[in-house]
C-alpha positions as CSV (number, residue, x, y, z in Angstrom):
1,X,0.0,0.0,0.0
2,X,1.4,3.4,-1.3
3,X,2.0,6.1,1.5
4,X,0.1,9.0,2.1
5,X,1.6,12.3,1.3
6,X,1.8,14.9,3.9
7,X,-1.2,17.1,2.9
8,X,0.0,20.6,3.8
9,X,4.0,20.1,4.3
10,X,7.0,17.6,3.6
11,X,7.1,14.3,2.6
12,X,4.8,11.3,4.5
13,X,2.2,12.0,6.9
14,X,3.3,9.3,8.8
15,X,6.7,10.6,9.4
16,X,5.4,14.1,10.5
17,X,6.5,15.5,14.1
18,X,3.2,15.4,16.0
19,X,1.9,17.9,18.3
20,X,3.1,16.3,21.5
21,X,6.6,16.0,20.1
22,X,6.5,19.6,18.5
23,X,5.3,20.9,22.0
24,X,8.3,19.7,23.7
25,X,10.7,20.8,21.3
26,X,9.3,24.4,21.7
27,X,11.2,24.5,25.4
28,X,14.2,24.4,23.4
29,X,13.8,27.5,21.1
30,X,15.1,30.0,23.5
31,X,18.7,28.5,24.1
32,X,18.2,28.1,20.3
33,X,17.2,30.8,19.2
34,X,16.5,33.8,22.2
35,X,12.4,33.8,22.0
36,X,9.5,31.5,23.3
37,X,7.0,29.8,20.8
38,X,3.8,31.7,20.9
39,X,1.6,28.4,20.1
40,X,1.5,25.2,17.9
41,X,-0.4,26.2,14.5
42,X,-2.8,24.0,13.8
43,X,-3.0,23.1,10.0
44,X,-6.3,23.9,8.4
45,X,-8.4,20.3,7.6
46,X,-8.5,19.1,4.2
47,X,-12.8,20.2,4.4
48,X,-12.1,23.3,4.9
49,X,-9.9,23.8,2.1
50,X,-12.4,26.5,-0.4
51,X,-10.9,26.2,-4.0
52,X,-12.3,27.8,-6.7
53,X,-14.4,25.7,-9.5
54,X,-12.1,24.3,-12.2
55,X,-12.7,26.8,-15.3
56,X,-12.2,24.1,-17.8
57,X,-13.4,20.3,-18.3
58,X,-10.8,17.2,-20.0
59,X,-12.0,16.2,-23.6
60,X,-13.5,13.2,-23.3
61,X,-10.1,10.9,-24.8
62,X,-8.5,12.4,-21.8
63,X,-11.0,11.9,-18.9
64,X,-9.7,8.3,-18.0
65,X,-6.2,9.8,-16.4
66,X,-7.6,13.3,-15.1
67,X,-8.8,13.9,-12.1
68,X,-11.0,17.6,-11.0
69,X,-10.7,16.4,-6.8
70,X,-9.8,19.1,-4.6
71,X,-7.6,17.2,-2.9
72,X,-5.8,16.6,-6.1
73,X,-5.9,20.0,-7.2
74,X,-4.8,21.4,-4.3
75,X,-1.4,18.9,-3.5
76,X,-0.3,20.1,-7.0
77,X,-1.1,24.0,-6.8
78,X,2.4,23.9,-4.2
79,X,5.5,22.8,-3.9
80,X,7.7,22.2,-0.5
81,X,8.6,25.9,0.5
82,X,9.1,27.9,3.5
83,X,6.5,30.2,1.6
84,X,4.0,27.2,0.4
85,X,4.3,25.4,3.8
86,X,3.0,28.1,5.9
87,X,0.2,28.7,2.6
88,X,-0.5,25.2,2.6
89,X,-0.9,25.5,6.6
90,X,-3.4,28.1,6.9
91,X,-5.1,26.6,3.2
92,X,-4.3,29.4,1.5
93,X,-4.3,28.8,-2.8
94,X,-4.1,31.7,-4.3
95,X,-3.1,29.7,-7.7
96,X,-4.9,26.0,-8.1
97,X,-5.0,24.2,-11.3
98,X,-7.7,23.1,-12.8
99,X,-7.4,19.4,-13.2
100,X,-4.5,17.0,-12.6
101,X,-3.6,14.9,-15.7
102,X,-1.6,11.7,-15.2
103,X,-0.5,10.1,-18.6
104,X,0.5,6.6,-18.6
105,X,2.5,6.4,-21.6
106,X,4.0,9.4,-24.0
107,X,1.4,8.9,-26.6
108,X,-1.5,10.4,-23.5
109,X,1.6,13.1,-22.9
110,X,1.1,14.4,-26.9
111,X,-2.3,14.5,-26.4
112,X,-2.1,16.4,-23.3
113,X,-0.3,19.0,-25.3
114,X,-2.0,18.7,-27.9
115,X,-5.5,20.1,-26.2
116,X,-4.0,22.3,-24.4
117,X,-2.5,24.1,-27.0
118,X,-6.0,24.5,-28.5
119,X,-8.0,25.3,-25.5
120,X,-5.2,28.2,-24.4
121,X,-4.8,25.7,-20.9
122,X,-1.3,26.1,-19.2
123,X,0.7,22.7,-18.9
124,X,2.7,22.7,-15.5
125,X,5.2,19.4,-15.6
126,X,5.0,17.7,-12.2
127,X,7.5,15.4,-10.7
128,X,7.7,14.5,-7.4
129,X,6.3,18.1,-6.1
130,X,9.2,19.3,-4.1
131,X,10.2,22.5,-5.6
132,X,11.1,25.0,-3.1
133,X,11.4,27.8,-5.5
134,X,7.2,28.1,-6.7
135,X,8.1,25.5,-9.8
136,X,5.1,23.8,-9.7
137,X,2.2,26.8,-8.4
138,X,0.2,28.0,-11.6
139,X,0.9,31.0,-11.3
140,X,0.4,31.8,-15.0
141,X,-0.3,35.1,-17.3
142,X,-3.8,36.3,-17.2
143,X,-4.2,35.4,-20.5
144,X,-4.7,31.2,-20.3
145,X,-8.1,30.1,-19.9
146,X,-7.0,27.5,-17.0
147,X,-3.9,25.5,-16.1
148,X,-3.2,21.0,-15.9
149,X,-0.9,19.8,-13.6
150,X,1.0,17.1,-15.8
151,X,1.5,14.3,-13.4
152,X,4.6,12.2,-14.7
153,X,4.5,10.0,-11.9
154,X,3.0,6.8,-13.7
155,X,6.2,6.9,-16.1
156,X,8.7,5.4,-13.3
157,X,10.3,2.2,-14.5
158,X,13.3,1.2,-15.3
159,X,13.6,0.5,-19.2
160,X,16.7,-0.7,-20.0
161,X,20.2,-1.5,-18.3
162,X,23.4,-1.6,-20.7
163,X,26.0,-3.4,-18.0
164,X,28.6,-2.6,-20.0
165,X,28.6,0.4,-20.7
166,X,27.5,1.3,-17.4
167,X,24.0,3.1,-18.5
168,X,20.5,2.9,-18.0
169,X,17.2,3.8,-19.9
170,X,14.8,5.3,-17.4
171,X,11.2,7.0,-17.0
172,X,11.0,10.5,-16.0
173,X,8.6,9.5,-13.5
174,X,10.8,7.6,-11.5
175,X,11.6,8.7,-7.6
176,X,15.1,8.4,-5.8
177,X,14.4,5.1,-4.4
178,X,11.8,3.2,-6.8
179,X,14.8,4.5,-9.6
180,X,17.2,2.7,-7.1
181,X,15.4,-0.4,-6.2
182,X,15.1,-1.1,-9.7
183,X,18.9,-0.7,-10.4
184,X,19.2,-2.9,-7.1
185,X,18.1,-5.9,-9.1
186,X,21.5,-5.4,-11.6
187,X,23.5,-4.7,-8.6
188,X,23.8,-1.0,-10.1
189,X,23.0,2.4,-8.7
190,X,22.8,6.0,-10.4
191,X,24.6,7.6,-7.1
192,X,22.6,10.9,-6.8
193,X,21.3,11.5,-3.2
194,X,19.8,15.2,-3.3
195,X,17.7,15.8,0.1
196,X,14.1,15.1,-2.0
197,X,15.3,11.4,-2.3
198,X,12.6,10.1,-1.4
199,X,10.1,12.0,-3.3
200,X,11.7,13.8,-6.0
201,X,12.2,12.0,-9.5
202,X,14.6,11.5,-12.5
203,X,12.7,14.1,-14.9
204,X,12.8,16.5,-12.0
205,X,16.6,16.5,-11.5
206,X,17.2,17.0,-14.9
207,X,14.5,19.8,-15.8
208,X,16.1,21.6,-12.5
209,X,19.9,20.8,-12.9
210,X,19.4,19.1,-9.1
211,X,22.8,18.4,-7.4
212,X,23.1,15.6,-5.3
213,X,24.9,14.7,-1.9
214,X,28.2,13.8,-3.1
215,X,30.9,17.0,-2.5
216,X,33.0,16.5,-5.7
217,X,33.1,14.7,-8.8
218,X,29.9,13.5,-10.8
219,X,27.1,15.4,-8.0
220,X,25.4,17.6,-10.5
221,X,22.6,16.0,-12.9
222,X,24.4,16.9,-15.5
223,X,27.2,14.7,-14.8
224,X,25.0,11.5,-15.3
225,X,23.3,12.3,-17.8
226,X,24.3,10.5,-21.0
227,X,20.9,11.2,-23.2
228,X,17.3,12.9,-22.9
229,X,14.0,12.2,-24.5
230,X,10.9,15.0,-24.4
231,X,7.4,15.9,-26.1
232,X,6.9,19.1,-27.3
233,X,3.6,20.4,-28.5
234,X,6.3,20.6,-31.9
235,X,7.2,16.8,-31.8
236,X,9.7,14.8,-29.9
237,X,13.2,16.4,-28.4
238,X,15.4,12.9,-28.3
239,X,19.3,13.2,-28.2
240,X,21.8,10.6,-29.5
241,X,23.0,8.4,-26.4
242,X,26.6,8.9,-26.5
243,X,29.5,9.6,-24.0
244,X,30.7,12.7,-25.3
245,X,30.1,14.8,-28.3
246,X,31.4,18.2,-30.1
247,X,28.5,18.3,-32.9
248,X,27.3,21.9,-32.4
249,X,25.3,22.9,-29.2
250,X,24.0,20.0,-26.7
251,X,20.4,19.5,-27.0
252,X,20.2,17.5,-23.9
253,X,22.5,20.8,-21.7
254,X,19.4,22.8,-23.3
255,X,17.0,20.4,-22.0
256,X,18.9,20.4,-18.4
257,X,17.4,23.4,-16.1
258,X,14.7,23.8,-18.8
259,X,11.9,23.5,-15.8
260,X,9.9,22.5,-18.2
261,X,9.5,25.6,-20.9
262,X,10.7,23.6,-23.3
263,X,9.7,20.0,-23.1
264,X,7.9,17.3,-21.5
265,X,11.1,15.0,-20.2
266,X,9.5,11.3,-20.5
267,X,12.9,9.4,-20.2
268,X,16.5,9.3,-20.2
269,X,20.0,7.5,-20.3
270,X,21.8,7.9,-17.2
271,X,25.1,6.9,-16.2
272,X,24.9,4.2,-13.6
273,X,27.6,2.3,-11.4
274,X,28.2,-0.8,-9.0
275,X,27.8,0.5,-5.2
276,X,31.0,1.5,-4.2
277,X,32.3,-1.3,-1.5
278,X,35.4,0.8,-0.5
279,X,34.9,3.7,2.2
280,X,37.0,5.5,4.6
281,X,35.8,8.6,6.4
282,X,36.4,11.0,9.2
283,X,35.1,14.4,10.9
284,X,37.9,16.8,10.9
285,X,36.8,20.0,13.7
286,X,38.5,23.4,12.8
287,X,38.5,27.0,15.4
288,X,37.1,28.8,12.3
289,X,34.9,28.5,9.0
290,X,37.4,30.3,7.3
291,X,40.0,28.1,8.3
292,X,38.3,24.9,7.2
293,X,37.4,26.7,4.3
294,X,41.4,26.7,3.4
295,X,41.4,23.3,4.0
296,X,38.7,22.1,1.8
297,X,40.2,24.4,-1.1
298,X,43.6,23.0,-0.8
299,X,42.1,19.6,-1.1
300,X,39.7,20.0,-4.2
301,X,43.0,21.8,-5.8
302,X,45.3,18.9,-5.1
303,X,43.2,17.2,-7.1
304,X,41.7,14.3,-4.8
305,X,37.9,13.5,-5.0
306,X,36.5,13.2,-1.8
307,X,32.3,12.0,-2.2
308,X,31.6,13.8,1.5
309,X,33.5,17.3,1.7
310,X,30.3,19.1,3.9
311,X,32.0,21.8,5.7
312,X,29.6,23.2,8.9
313,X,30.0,26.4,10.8
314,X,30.2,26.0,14.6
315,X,26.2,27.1,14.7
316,X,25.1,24.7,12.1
317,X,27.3,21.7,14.2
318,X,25.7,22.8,17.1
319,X,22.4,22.9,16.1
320,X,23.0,19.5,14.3
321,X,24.8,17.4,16.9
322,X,27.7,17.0,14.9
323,X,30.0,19.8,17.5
324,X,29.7,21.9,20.5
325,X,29.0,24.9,19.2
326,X,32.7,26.3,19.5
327,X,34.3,24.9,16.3
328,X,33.5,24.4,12.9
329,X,33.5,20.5,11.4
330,X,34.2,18.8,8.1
331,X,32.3,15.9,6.8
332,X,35.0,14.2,5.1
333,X,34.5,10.8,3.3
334,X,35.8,8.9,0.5
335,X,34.3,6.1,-1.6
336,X,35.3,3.9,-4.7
337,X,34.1,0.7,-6.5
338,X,38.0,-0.5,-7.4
339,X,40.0,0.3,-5.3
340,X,40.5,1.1,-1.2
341,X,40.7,4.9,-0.5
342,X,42.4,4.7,3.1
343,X,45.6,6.8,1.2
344,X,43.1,9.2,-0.1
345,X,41.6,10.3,3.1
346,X,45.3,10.3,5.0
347,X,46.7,12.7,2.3
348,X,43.4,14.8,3.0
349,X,43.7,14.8,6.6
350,X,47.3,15.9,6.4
351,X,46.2,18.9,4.0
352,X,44.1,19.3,7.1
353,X,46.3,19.5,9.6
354,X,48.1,22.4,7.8
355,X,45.4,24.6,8.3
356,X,45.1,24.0,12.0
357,X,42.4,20.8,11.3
358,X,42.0,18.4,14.4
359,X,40.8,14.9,13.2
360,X,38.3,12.4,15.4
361,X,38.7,8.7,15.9
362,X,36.7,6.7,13.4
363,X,33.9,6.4,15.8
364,X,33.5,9.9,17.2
365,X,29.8,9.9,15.5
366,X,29.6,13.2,14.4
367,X,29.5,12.6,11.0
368,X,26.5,10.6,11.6
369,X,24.9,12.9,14.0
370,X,25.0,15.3,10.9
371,X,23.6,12.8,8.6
372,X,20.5,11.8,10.3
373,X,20.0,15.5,10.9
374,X,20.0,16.8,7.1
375,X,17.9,13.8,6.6
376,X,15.1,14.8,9.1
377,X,15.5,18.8,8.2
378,X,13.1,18.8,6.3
379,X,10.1,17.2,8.9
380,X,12.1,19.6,11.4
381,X,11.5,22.4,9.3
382,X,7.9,22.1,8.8
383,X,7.9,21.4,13.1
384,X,9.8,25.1,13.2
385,X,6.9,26.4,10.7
386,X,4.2,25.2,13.4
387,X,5.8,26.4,16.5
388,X,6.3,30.3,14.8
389,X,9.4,30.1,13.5
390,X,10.6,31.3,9.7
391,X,13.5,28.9,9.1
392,X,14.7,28.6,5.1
393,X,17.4,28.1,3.1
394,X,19.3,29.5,0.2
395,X,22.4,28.2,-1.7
396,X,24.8,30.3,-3.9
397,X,28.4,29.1,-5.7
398,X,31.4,31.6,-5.6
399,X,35.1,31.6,-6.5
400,X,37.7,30.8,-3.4
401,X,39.0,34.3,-3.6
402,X,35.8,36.2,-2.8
403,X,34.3,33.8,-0.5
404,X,35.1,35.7,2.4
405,X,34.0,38.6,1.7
406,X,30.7,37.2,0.0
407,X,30.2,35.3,3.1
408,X,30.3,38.3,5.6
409,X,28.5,40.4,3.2
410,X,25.5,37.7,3.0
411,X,25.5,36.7,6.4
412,X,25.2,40.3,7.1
413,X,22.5,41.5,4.8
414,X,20.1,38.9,6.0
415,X,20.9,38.9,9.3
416,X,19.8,42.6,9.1
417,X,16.4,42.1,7.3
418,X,15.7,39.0,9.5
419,X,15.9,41.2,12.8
420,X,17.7,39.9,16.0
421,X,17.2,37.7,17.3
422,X,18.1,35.6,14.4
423,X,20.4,32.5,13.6
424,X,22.2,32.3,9.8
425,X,24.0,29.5,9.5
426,X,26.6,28.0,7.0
427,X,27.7,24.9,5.2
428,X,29.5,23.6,1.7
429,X,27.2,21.3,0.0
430,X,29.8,21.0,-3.0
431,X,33.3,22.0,-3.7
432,X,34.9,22.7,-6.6
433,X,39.0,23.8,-7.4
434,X,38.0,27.1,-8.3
435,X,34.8,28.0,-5.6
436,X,32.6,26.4,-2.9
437,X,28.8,26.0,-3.3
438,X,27.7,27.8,0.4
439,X,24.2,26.9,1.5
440,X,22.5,28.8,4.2
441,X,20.2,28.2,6.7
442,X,18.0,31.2,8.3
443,X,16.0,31.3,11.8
444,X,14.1,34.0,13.5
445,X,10.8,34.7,15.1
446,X,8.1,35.1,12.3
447,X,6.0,37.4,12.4
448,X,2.5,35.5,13.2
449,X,-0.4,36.2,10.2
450,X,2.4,38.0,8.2
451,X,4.6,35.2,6.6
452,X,4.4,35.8,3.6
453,X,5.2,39.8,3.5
454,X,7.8,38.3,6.3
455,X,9.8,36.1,3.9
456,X,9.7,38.0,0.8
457,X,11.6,41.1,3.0
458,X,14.1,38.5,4.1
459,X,14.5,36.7,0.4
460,X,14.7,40.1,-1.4
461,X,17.6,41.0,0.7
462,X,19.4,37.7,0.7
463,X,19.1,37.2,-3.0
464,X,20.0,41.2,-3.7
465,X,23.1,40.7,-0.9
466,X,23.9,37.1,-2.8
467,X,23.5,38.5,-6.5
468,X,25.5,41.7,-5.5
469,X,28.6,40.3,-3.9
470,X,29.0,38.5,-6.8
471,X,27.6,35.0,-6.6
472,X,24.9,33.3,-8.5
473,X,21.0,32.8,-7.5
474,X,21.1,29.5,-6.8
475,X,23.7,26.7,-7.0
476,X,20.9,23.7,-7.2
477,X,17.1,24.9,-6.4
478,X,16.3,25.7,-9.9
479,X,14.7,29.5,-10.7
480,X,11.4,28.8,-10.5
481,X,8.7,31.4,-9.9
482,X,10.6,32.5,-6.5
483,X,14.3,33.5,-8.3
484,X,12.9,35.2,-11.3
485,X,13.9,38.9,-10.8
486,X,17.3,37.7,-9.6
487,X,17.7,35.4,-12.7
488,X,16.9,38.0,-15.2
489,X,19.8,40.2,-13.8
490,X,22.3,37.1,-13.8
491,X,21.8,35.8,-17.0
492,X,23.1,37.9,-20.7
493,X,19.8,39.9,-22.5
494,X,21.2,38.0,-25.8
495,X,21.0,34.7,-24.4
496,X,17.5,35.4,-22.7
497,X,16.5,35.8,-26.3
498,X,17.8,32.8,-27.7
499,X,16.3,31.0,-25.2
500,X,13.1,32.7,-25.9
501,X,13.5,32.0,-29.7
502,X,14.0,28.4,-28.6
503,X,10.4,28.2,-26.8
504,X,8.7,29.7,-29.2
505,X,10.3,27.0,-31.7
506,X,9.0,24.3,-29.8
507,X,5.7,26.0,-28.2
508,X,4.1,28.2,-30.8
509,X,0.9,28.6,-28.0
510,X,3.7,29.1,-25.3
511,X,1.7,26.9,-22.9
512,X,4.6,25.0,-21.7
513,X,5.3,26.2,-17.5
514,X,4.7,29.7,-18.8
515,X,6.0,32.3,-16.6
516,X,9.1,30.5,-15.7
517,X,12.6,31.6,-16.7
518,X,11.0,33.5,-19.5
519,X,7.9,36.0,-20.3
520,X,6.3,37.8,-17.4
């Protein structure tokens, strides 16, 4: 029997933090955080949710796979947010599609596209429904007469395994781990662990460039993938499988961060692997973020591949079990199918030690403190939501030699629109020889019945702080409806005209996710 989906928040309902464990935790915000919870929220019941009538009915060759239920409607109008949590909470939808359409093969995707291009009705691709950037709310130009959630769950199977070659054929539909249970069975994984695991799915990371766990080396999407298939209301958008190719432009790097503007992603070749059975790991603890931040540069730059290089500021440790508060700690682990990696992590320990880094024993634990932790954040955050706090993240990449100056300048900037008291915390998610990818976590007091007006100060300021000191909008959460402003001022004018010449290529009636990454 298939789980039941948390209604208003992350994940399962069955894994939610209930009201009697929520209510304990609240004793713990003030040596947390410097204020007293005000009151558990309650989330609004699913019978009180008041959505507005759909404004448009499914042709009658369609009715078999849509569905008009509010409860439908309603889990697809939102992603997984700060912002749509605490909407989702009090059952506010300003935005709700009209019907949820959930093709079974890619002949019912054409014919999605094909009616809605006719009857002027917006086609929002759905995954697994865990955007935290407003990827999946239909919130779409005036102009459309109503918008379809396209559902690609259904298309989740694994479709071919080339073992020597080391590739796989799989459906866009596919989560983390039904994607991974079906590689199981050829003894075979696609190594990409981004937080969504459990919920998020193949077509997903590739229309959203997703980056996954691993610190170094293949962690990005794009690194895996090796082909991509898509439906276009102009015809199919399949690449040539191949490991590597000069020939012009890559269609399937166009089709990667796409968000669905451009295509329907049904399947795609993905690089696969055996699970690595050679590990070696160890939490290194360091007086100061910018001292481990040394450390992790000179070990990207001496060329070694660690697949765990998560760097966490004391506050982050702290708040994570993984330190006391007083120092910050690396994450550092390495992994490989051939070959043991125990002279890997001793010359990265020594690089370590030159920067003032003290590594634990193999069984100190923090490094799994810290791993159970980012798995739960999630559940936690939603927890936080309830009990009055605003607590979101935001994620940036920058070159070595202006981290520290971005990092105070950021910090800074949303510590000041976030008020004190406040927590902003930081950690490296990846690392590259040239930059870190630095993720932060914010934590104040919200301001009860003003949320939203409450988190768009705080993001404005963030994003303007991240965008000014030089780095990019995001790293891996995708643009979204959320980082539009800040995306049109990153990317060239001539290349946001290509891009539009590229959608209107594909889809004349521009029906395809409209308002994201292009038009208004």
């Amino acid at each position: 029997m298939a789980r039941e989906r948390n209604r208003w928040g992350w994940g399962f309902a069955d894994a939610v933090i209930g009201d009697e464990q929520a209510r304990a935790a609240a004793a713990g915000l003030r040596p947390l955080l410097g204020f007293d919870s005000d009151g558990l929220a309650q989330p609004v019941g699913a019978e009180a949710l008041a959505l507005p009538a759909p404004r448009v009915a499914a042709p009658p060759a369609l009715e078999a796979i849509c569905s008009f239920e509010d409860g439908d409607r309603a889990a697809h109008s939102l992603g997984k947010s700060y912002l749509d949590v605490v909407r989702a909470l009090r059952g506010r939808y300003e935005h709700v599609v009209d019907l949820v359409a959930r093709p079974r093969e890619e002949t019912e995707v054409e014919a999605v596209l094909a009616w809605a291009a006719a009857a002027n009705v917006a086609v929002i691709p759905y995954g697994g429904g865990t955007s935290v950037v407003g990827g999946v709310e239909p919130r779409v130009p005036a102009r459309f007469d109503g918008a379809v959630s396209l559902d690609l769950a259904a298309l989740d199977r694994v479709l071919e395994v080339d073992a020597v070659s080391r590739a796989a054929r799989i459906g866009a539909g596919a989560s983390g781990p039904r994607l991974e249970e079906q590689l199981g069975e050829h003894a075979l994984t696609m190594r990409f662990y981004p937080q969504s695991f459990e919920l998020s799915t193949l077509g997903g990371w590739i229309a959203t460039r997703a980056g996954g766990h691993f610190a170094v080396g293949p962690t990005h999407v794009d690194d895996l993938v090796e082909a991509v298939r898509a439906i276009t209301p102009g015809g199919v958008w399949a690449s040539r499988r191949l490991p590597g190719s000069g020939a012009g432009p890559s269609p399937d790097r166009l089709l990667l961060g796409s968000e669905g503007i451009l295509g329907v992603i049904t399947e795609a070749w993905v690089r696969v692997q055996p699970r690595p059975e050679h590990r070696a790991g160890r939490t290194v603890r360091f007086d100061t973020f910018a001292a481990g931040a040394e450390a992790v540069r000179a070990i990207v730059q001496a060329g070694l591949r660690p697949a765990a290089c998560r760097l966490i500021d004391a506050l982050e440790a702290a708040q994570t079990g993984a330190g006391t508060g007083d120092e910050a700690v690396l994450v550092l682990g390495f992994e490989s199918t051939d070959h043991d990696v125990e002279h890997e992590l001793s010359r990265a320990l020594a690089l370590c030690r030159a920067t003032g880094g003290r590594s634990d024993p193999p069984d100190a634990g923090r490094a799994g403190a810290w791993r159970a932790a980012f798995l739960q954040m999630p559940y936690l955050r939603d927890m936080l939501v309830r009990l009055g706090v605003l607590c979101d993240t935001f994620e940036s990449a920058i070159t070595w030699e202006r981290f520290g100056a971005f990092h105070e300048h950021v910090v800074g900037a949303t510590r000041e629109a976030l008020g004190e008291p406040c927590r902003v915390t930081c950690r490296f998610t990846h690392v590259y020889p040239d930059g870190p990818a630095p993720y932060f976590t914010v934590m104040a007091p919200a301001r009860r019945g003003d949320e939203v007006a409450h988190w768009h100060e705080v993001k404005r300021a963030a994003s303007d702080a991240v965008l000014a000191a030089g780095g990019t909008i995001t790293h891996h959460h995708a643009i979204g409806r959320d980082h539009r402003p800040w995306y049109d001022a990153q990317r060239p004018d001539p290349f946001a005209a290509a891009l539009a010449a590229a959608k209107g290529a594909v889809d004349h009636a521009g029906v395809l996710n409209p308002g994201v990454l292009l038009g208004p």
